[in-house]
C-alpha positions as CSV (number, residue, x, y, z in Angstrom):
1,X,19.3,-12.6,-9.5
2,X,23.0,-12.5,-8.7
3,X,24.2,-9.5,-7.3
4,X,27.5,-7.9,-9.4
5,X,29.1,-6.3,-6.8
6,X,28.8,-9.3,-4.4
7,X,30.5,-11.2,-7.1
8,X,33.3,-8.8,-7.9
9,X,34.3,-8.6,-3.8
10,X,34.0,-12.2,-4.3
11,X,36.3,-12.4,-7.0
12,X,38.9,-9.5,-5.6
13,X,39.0,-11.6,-2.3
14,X,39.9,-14.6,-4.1
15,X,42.8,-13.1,-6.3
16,X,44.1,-11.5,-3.3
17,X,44.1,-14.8,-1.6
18,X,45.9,-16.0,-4.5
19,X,48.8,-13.8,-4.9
20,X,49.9,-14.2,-0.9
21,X,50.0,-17.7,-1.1
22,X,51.8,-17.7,-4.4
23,X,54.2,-15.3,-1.8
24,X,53.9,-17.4,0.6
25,X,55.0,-20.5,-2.0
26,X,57.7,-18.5,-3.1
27,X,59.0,-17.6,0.3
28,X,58.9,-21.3,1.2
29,X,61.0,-22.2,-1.8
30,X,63.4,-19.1,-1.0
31,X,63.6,-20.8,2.7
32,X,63.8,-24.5,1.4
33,X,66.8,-23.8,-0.9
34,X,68.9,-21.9,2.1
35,X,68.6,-24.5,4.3
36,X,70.3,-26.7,1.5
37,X,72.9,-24.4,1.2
38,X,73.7,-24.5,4.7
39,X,73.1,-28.0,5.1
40,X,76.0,-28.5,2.5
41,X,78.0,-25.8,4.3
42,X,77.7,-27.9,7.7
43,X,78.4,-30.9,5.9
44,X,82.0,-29.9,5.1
45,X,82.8,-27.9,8.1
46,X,81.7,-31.6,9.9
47,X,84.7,-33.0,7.1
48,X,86.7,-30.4,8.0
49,X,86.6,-30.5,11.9
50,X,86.9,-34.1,11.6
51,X,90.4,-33.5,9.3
52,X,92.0,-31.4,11.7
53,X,91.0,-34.0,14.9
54,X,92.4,-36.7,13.0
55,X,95.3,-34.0,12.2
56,X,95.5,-33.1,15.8
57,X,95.8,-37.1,16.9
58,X,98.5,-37.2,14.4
59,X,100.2,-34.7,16.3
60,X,100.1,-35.9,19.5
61,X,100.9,-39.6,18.6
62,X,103.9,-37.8,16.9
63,X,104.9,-35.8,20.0
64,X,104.7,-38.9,22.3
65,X,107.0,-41.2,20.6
66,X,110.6,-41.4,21.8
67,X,113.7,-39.1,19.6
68,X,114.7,-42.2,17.7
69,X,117.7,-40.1,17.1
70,X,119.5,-40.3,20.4
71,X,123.0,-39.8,20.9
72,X,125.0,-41.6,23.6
73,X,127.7,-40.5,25.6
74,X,127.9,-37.1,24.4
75,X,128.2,-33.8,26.3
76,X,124.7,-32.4,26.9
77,X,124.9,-28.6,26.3
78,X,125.4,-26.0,23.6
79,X,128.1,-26.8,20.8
80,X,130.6,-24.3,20.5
């Protein structure tokens, strides 16, 4: 004969069991969908640090070409 109690504990265990890993699946899925987000967050910062480089070599090929405006022949020094 099956004892009753032994199959209650059996059946307690098992719906214990049961609810931490439905924690544990919902914890994962919490997890799994912040990582996304942050994935997609370090996706554009990547675009956007790559802008400003591209914005910062602008610059600097900018700042390294000659004044085409350059006056000849005329007094250096502030106009009064």
């Amino acid at each position: 004969m099956v004892d009753a109690d032994s199959v209650l504990q059996g059946m307690q265990e098992r719906d214990k069991w049961r609810r931490r890993t439905e924690l544990l699946e919902r914890s994962l899925g919490e997890v799994r969908d912040r990582r996304r987000r942050i994935e997609i967050r370090l996706k554009k910062l990547e675009r956007d640090l790559s802008h400003l480089q591209m914005l910062g070599d602008s610059i600097a090929d900018i700042a390294q070409l000659p004044s085409s405006i350059q006056v000849r022949n005329a007094p250096r020094g502030p106009i009064l």
